[in-house]
GUGUTOR-861490 format. One line per 8 residues: their letters; for each residue x, y, z of C-alpha. Coordinates in nm, 2 decimals, padded with zeros to 4 digits. Layout:
! residues N
A) X,Y,Z; ...
//
This chain:
! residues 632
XXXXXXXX) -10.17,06.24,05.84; -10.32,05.92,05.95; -10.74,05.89,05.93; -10.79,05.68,06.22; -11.04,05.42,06.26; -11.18,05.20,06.50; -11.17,05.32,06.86; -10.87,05.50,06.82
XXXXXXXX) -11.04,05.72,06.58; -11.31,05.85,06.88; -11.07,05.87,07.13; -10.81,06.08,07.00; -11.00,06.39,06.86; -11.22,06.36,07.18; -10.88,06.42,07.34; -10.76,06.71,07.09
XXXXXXXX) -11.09,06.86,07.14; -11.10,06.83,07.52; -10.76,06.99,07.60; -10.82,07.27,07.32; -11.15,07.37,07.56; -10.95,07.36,07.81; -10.65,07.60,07.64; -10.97,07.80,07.59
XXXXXXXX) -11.12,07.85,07.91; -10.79,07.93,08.04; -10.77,08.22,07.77; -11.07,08.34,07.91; -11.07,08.28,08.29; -10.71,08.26,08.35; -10.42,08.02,08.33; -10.20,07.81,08.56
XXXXXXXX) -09.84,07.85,08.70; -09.65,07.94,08.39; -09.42,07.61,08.42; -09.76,07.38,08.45; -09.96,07.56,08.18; -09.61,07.50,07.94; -09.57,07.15,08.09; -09.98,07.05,07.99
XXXXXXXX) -09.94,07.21,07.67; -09.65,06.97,07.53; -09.83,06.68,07.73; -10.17,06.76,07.52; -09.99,06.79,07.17; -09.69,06.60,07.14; -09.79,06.20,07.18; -10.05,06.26,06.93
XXXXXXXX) -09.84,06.35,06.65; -09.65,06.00,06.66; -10.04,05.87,06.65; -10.13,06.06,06.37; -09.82,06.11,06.13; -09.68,05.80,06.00; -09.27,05.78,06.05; -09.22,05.66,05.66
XXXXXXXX) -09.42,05.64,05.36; -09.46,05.25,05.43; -09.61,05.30,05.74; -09.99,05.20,05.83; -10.27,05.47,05.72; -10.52,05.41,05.95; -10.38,05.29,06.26; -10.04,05.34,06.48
XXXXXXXX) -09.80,05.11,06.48; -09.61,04.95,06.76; -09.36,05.17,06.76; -09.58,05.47,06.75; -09.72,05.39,07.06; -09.35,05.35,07.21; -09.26,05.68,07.07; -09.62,05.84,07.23
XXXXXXXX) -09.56,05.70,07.60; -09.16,05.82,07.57; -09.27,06.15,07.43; -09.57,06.21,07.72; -09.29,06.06,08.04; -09.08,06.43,08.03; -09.38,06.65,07.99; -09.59,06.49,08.24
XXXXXXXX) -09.28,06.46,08.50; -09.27,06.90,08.43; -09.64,06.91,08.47; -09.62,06.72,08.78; -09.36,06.91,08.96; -09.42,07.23,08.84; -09.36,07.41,09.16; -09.03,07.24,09.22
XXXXXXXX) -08.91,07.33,08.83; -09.02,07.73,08.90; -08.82,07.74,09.20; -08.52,07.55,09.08; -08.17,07.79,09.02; -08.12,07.73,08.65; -07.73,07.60,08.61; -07.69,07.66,08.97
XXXXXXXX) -07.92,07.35,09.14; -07.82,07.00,09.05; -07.93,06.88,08.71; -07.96,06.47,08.85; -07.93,06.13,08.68; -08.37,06.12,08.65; -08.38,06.47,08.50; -08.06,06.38,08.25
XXXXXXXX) -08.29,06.02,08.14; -08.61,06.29,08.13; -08.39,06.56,07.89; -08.29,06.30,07.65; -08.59,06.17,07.59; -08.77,06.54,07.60; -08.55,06.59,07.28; -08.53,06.32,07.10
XXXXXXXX) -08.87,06.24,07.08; -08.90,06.62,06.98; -08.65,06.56,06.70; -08.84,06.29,06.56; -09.22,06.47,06.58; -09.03,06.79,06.41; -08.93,06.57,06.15; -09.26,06.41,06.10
XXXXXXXX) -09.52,06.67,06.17; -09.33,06.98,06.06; -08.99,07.01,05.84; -08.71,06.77,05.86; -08.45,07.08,05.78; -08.61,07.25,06.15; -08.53,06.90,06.29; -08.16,06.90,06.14
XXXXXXXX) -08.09,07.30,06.24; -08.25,07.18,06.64; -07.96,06.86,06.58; -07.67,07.11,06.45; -07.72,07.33,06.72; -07.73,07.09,06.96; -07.39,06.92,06.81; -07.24,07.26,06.82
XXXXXXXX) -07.23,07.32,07.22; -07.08,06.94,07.21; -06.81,06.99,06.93; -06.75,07.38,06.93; -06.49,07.39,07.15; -06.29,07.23,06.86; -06.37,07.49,06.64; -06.19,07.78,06.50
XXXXXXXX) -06.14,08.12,06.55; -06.50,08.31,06.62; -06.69,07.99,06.56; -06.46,07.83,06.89; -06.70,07.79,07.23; -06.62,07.69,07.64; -06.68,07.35,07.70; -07.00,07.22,07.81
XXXXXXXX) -07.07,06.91,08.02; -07.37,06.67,07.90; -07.57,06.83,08.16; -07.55,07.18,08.10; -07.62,07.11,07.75; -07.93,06.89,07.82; -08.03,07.18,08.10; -07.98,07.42,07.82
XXXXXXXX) -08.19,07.26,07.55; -08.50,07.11,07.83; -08.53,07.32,08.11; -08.44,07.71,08.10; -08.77,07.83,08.16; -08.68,08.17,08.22; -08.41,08.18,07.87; -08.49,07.92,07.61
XXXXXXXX) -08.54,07.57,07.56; -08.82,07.29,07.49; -08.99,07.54,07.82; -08.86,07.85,07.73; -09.04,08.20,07.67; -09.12,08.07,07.32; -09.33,07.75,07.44; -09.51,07.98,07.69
XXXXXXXX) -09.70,08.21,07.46; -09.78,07.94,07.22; -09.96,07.76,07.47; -10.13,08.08,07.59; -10.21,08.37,07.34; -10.13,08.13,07.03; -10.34,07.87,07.10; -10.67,08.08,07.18
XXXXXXXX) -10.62,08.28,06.85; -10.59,07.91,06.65; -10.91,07.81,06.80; -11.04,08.11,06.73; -10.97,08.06,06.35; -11.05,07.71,06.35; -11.39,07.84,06.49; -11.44,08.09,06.23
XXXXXXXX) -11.37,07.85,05.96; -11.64,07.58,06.13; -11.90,07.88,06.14; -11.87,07.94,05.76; -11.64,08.28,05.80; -11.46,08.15,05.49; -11.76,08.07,05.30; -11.84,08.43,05.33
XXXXXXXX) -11.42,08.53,05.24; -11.48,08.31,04.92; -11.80,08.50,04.80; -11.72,08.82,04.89; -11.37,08.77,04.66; -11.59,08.64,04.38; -11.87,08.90,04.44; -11.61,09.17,04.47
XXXXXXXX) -11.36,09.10,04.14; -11.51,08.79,03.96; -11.71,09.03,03.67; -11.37,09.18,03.60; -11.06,09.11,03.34; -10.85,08.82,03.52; -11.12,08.79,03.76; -11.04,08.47,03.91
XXXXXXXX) -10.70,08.57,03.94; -10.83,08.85,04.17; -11.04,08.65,04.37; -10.78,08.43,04.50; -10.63,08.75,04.60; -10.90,08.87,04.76; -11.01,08.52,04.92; -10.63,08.44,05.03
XXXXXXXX) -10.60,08.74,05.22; -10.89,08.70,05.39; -10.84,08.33,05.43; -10.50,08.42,05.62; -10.67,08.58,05.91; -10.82,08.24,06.01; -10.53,08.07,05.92; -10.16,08.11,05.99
XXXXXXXX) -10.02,07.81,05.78; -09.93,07.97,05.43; -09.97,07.62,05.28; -10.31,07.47,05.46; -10.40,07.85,05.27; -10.32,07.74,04.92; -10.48,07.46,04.96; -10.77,07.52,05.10
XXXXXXXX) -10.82,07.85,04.86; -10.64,07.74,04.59; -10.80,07.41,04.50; -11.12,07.67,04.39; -10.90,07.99,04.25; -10.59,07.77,04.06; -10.83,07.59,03.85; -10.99,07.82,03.76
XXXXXXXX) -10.74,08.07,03.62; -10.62,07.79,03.43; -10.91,07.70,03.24; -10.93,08.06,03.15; -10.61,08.15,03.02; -10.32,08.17,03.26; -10.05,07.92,03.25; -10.01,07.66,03.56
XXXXXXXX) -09.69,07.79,03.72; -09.82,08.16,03.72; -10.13,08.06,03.87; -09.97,07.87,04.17; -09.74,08.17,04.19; -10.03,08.38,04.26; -10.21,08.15,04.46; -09.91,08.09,04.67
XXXXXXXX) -09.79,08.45,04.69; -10.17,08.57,04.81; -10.18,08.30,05.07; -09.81,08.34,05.20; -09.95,08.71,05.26; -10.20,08.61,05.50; -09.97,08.61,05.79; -09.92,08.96,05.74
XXXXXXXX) -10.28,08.99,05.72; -10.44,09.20,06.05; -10.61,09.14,06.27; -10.50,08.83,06.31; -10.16,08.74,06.24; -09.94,08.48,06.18; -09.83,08.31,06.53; -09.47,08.47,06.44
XXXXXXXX) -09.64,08.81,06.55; -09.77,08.68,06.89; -09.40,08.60,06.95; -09.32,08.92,06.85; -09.51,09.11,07.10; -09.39,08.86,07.36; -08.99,08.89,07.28; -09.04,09.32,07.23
XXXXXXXX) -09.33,09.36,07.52; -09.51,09.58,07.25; -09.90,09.55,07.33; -10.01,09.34,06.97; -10.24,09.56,06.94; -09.95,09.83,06.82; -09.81,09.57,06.66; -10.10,09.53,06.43
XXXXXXXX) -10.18,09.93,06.38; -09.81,09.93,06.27; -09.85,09.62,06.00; -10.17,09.72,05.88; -10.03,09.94,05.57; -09.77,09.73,05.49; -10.02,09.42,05.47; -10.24,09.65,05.23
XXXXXXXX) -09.95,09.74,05.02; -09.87,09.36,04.98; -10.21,09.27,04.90; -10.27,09.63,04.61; -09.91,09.51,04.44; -10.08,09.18,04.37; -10.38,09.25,04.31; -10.25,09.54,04.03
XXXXXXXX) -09.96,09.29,03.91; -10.24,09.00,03.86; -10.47,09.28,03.66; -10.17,09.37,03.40; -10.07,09.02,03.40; -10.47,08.88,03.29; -10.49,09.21,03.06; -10.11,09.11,02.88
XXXXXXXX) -10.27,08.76,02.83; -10.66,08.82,02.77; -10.77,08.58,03.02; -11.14,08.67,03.09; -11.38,08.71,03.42; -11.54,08.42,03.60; -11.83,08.27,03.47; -12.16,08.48,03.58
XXXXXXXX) -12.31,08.15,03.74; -12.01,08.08,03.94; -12.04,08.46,04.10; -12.26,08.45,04.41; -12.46,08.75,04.41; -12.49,09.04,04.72; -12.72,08.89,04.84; -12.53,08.53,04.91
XXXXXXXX) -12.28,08.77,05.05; -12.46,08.93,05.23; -12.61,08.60,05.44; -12.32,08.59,05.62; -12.24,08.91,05.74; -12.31,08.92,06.04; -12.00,08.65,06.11; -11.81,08.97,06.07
XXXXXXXX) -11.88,09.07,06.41; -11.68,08.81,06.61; -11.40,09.00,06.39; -11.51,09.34,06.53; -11.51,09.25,06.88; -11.15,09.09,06.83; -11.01,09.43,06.69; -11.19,09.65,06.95
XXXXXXXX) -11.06,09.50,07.27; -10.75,09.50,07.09; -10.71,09.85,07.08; -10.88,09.85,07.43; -10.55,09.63,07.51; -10.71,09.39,07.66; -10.47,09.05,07.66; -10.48,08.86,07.33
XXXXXXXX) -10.57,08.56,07.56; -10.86,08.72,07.62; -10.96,08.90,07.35; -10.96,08.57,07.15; -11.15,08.42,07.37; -11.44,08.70,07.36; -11.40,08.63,07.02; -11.41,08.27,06.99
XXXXXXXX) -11.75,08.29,07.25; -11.89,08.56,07.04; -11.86,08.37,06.70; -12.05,08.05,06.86; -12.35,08.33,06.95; -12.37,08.52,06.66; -12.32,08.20,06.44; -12.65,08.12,06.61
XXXXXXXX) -12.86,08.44,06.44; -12.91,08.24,06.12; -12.97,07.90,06.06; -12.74,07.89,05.77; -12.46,07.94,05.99; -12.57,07.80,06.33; -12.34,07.56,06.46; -12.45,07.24,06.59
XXXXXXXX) -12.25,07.02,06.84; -12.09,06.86,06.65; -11.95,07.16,06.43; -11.78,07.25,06.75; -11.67,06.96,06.82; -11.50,06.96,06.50; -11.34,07.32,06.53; -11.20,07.21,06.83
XXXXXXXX) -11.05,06.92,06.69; -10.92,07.09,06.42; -10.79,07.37,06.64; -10.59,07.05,06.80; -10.44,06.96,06.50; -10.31,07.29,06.44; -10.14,07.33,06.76; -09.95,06.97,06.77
XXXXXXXX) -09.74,07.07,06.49; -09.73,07.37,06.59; -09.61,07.32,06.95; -09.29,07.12,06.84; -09.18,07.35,06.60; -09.18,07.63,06.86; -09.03,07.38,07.12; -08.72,07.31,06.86
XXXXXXXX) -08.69,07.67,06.76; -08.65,07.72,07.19; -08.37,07.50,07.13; -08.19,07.68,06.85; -08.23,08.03,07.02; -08.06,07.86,07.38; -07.80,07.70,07.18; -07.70,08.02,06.99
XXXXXXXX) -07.75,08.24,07.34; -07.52,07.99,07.53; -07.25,07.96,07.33; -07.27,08.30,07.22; -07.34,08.20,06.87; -07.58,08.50,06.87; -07.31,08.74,06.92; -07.03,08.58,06.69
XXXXXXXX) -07.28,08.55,06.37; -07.44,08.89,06.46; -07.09,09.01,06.46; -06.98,08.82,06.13; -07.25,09.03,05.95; -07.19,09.32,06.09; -06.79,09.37,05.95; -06.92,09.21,05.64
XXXXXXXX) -07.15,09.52,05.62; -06.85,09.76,05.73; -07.11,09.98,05.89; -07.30,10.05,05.59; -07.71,10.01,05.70; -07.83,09.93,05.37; -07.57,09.65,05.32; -07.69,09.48,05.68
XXXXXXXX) -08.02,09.52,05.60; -07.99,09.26,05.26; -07.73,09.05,05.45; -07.97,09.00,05.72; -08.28,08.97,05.44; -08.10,08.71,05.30; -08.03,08.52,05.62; -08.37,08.49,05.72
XXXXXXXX) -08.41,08.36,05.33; -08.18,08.07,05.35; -08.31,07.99,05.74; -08.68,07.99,05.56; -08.55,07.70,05.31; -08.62,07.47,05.57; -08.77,07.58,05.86; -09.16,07.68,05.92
XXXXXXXX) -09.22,08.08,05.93; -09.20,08.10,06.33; -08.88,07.96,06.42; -08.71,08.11,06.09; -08.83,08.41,06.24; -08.73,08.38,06.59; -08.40,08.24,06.52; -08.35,08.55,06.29
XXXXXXXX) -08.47,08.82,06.53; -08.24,08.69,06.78; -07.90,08.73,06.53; -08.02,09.05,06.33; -08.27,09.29,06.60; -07.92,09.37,06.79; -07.70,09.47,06.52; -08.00,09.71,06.37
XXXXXXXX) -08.06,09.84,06.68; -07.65,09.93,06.73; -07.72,10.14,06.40; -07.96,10.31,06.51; -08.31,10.11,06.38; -08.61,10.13,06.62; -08.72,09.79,06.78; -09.01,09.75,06.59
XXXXXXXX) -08.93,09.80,06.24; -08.62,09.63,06.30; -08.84,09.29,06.40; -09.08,09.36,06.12; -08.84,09.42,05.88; -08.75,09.07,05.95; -09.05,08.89,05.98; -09.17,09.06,05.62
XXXXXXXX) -08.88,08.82,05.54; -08.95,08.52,05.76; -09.31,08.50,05.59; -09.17,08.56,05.20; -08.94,08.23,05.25; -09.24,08.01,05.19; -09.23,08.20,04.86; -08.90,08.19,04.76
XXXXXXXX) -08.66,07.95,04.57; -08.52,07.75,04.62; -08.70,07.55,04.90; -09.09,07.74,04.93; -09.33,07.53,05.10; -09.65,07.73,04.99; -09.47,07.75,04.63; -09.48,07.39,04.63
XXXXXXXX) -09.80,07.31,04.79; -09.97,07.55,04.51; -09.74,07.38,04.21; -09.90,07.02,04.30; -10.20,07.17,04.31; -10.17,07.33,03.97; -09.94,07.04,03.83; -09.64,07.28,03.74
XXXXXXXX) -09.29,07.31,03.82; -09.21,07.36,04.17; -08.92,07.58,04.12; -09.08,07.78,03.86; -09.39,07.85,04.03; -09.18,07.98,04.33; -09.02,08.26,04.05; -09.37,08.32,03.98
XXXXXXXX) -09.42,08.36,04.34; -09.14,08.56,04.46; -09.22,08.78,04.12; -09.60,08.90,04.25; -09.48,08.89,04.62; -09.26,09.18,04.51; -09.40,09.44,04.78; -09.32,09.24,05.06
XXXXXXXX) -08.94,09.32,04.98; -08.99,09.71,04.90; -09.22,09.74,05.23; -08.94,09.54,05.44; -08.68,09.76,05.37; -08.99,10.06,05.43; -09.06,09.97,05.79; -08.69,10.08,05.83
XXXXXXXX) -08.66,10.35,05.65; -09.00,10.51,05.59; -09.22,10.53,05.95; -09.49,10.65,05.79; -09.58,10.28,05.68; -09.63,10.22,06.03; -09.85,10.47,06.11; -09.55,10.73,06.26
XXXXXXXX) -09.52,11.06,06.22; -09.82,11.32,06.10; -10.06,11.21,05.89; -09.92,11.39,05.53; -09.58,11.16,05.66; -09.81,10.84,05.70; -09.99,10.97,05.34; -09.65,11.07,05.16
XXXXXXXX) -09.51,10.71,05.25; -09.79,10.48,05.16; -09.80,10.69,04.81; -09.44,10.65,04.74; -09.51,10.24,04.81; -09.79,10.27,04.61; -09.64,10.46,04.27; -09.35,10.22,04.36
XXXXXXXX) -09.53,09.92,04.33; -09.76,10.01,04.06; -09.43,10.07,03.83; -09.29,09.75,03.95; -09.54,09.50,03.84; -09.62,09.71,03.51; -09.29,09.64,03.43; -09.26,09.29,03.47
XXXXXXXX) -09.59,09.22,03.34; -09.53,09.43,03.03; -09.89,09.62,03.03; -09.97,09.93,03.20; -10.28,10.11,02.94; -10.16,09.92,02.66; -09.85,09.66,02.58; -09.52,09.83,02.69
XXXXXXXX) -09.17,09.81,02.49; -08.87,09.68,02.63; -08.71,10.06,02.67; -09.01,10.14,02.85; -09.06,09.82,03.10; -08.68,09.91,03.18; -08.72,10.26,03.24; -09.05,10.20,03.45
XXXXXXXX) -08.89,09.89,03.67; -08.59,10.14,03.72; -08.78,10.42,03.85; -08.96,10.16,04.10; -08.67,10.06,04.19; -08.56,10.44,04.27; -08.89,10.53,04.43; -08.86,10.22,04.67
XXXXXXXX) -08.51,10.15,04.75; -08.30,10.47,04.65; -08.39,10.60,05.07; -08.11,10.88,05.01; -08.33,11.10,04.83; -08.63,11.29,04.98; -08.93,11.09,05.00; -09.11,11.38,04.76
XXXXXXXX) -08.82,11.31,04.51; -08.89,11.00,04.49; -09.27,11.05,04.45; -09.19,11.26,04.16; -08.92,11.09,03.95; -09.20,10.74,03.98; -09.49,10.95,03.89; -09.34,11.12,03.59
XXXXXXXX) -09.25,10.81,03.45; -09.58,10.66,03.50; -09.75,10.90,03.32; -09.47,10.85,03.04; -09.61,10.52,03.00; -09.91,10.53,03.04; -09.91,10.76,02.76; -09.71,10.60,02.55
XXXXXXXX) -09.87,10.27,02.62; -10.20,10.44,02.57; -10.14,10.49,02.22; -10.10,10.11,02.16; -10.37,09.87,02.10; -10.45,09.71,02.40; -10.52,09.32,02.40; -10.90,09.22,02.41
XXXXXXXX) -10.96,09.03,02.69; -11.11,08.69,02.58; -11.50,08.73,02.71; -11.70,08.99,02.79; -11.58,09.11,03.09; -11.50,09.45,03.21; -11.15,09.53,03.19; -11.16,09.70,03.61
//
């Protein structure tokens, strides 16, 4: 991203931080017609990107360049057309009302100036998949067999991609709860990062796990999590938390590529972190009408599960190695901790009107409001004008990208719905999986894999849920498990080989491999998997059932997990023998996946063979950790 200068460099965040106050006021006092809010939103954030992202590497640094400021006027013409006649575009009879020569000029530029800011401000491969799907309602009527679509004239398919407010599209669904619910909840992180929230995440992780064995290693757990409630970028995560926690566990003992794995499996976690998600949630709620607030009650366990299997997996490892705990004068005491509690509130009142059910709009917006106040209580954390001047501009930069990523991925999901891609692919996977649940399930697991290799958690995610929610809902899964089986899955991509953005982000960071840091990464993100294929067949992880169900499920997880990572790390008490690492990853396997035996079987058959090893293990010498450092 370019660091402006010169007038240019006042002007612009002035703008980013004017029309993000003005996202936020709407949050709290209410928004405009739907098509107008949608058509303002894309007219605030799109012309800035070709300001601020250079198109090539040999582009200017600190200034646009001619043709940026082509590509910024081009970009602003369609959005500020839809802003302008808003009414007339909500009353309009999609496919049925004439699509005319002005609105054909207005769709092509709509796109392809969308194209181009995907592919500078986001991922080229979401850019490419927006192109191929676009290319498919021209070419598919030349296809084959399943694959084989109607034709389309130029202007249905330009109607379809621009301007199906009520389906999909660049003003589609999608588009609309960004620019409402999203974008209050990103300032709302951008505000609790400007108040000095994630100064207090950061001590509290050291203050909490930096005396202990591997204790840096735990405090990028610890800090990533809570770093991901602020955040819902998986790699602006690693690097913000892991230029502190990667360093560090190299310099006592880990090797580079396992501690970017860990760094970049932690911070690829905070989207599932409550009580603020990842934006793919707020979509989630908006596609299933389920109140977020049920959402998040529902993801809480399996977030916790996520975070205990890395935490326990990053203990065995440090103990397997003898890395030591963090230098005492690098741990803030209670005390520093404890100087910025009171930023916890804003948190608070978030969660309670929550589960009062209050809008999100809203409640972020109490939330935001009640951070700037509290912030005020101590002088350590007040904010001055500035500071908010500069959460709002960061807010802004947040949202751009994050507006044409959505807009594209509105493009993918009309494409697929209008040529009945949806069905067809849906339909593929379903007679590859011969009506067998568990074989659907990693079909579809791996689908939302290979869509994650390039594209941004959100649209992988939408895209996904659109294909794989109606065939698990024909075999009988619930709506809810069904979308947060494959979000758990949307969210691991950025983890996962071979393409993982947050994998990458943390290898640079800790100058490793790429590809082998993602291993590392995929290796301590393990419960993610175990917990996806949970929500489906376990309801207790959601919170369903009675509370011994809701017990007897997180246990299983738990024992699961705890076997898991034992295995893989080869420590449980002491070093473990092949035999044993076997047996112990088998019965984890069992406990976790094996959903055909009673859940109390399961329990059992994991637990005895814990206590096997830990026995056995017992009996070995354990490894010293290097330093004097408590081995919790």
């Amino acid at each position: 991203m370019r660091q402006l200068r010169g007038p240019l460099g006042v002007i612009l965040p002035a703008w980013l931080a004017g029309v993000v106050a003005l996202h936020l006021y709407f949050g709290g006092f209410g928004f405009p017609e739907p098509i107008a809010m949608r058509g303002f939103h894309l007219l605030a954030f799109v012309p800035p990107i070709f300001l601020l992202w250079p198109a090539l590497a040999s582009s200017p640094k600190d200034r646009p360049s001619a043709p940026d400021w082509l590509w910024a006027a081009l970009a602003a013409a369609p959005h500020l057309w839809v802003w302008l006649n808003a009414a007339a575009v909500s009353d309009r009879m999609e496919y049925v009302d004439p699509f005319g020569q002005e609105m054909v000029v207005l769709a092509l530029l709509a796109i392809v100036t969308l194209l181009e800011a995907t592919r500078r401000a986001v991922e080229p491969g979401l850019a490419v998949m927006v192109l191929v799907s676009i290319g498919y309602m021209v070419f598919g009527n030349h296809l084959p067999g399943v694959l084989n679509t109607r034709v389309f004239s130029l202007e249905e398919i330009l109607e379809a991609s621009w301007l199906v407010p009520t389906a999909g599209g660049v003003y589609g669904p999608l588009t609309g709860i960004v620019a409402t619910t999203i974008a209050v909840f990103i300032t709302f992180g951008a505000f609790m990062q400007g108040s000095g929230t994630g100064r207090l995440f950061s001590n509290l992780g050291a203050a909490a796990a930096g005396r202990y064995t591997a204790g840096p290693a735990k405090v990028a757990v610890i800090t990533s999590g809570l770093f991901g409630t602020m955040s819902g970028s998986s790699v602006s995560n690693v690097i913000t938390t892991g230029a502190m926690t990667i360093p560090l566990m190299k310099r006592i003992g880990y090797p580079a590529a396992v501690a970017g794995g860990i760094e970049s499996a932690a911070s690829v976690g905070g989207a599932l972190m409550p009580p603020v998600m990842g934006a793919a949630a707020f979509v989630m709620a908006e596609i299933t009408n389920i109140a977020y607030g049920e959402i998040l009650i529902a993801a809480t366990l399996g977030a916790v599960l996520y975070y205990f299997a890395i935490y326990v997996a990053v203990h065995f490892e440090g103990r397997r190695l003898g890395v030591s705990a963090m230098a005492e004068a690098d741990i803030p005491s209670w005390r520093e901790v404890l100087a910025d509690c009171h930023l916890l509130l804003p948190i608070a009142v978030l969660v309670w009107l929550m589960m009062e059910r209050w809008s999100g709009n809203f409640a972020a917006f109490c939330a935001t409001m009640a951070m700037i106040a509290v912030a005020m209580l101590r002088r350590r954390t007040r904010m001055s004008p500035r500071a908010i001047f500069d959460s709002l501009v960061q807010a802004g930069l947040t949202m751009a990208p994050l507006a044409v990523a959505i807009a594209g991925a509105g493009i993918v999901v009309s494409a697929l719905t209008a040529t009945g891609m949806v069905v067809a692919f849906g339909g593929i996977i379903k007679d590859i999986a011969g009506g067998s649940l568990p074989l659907l399930l990693v079909l579809l697991a791996l689908t939302v894999l290979v869509l994650g290799m390039g594209l941004p958690t959100t649209p992988s995610y939408i895209i996904a849920a659109a294909i794989g929610v109606p065939q698990l809902m024909e075999m009988g899964v619930g709506m809810l498990p069904a979308h947060l089986f494959l979000f758990y899955f949307a969210v691991l991509a950025d983890a996962t080989p071979p393409v993982a953005a947050a994998a990458f982000a943390a290898a640079s960071v800790a100058k490793a491999p790429p590809t082998l840091t993602s291993l590392h990464a995929t290796r301590f993100g393990i419960a993610g998997f175990t917990v996806g294929f949970a929500f489906v067949y376990d309801p207790g992880i959601m919170m369903q059932g009675s509370l011994p169900d809701i017990l007897l499920a997180f246990g299983v997880q738990m024992a699961a997990l705890t076997a898991l990572t034992a295995a893989y790390a080869g420590f449980l008490a002491g070093p473990l023998a092949l035999p044993l690492r076997l047996l112990l990853g088998a019965s984890g396997m069992v406990a976790a996946f094996v959903h055909v035996l009673p859940a109390p079987g399961r329990l059992a058959v994991v637990l005895a063979v814990l206590a096997l090893a830990w026995t056995i293990s017992r009996a070995a010498a354990p490894l010293p950790a290097r330093g004097a450092a408590p081995p919790g």
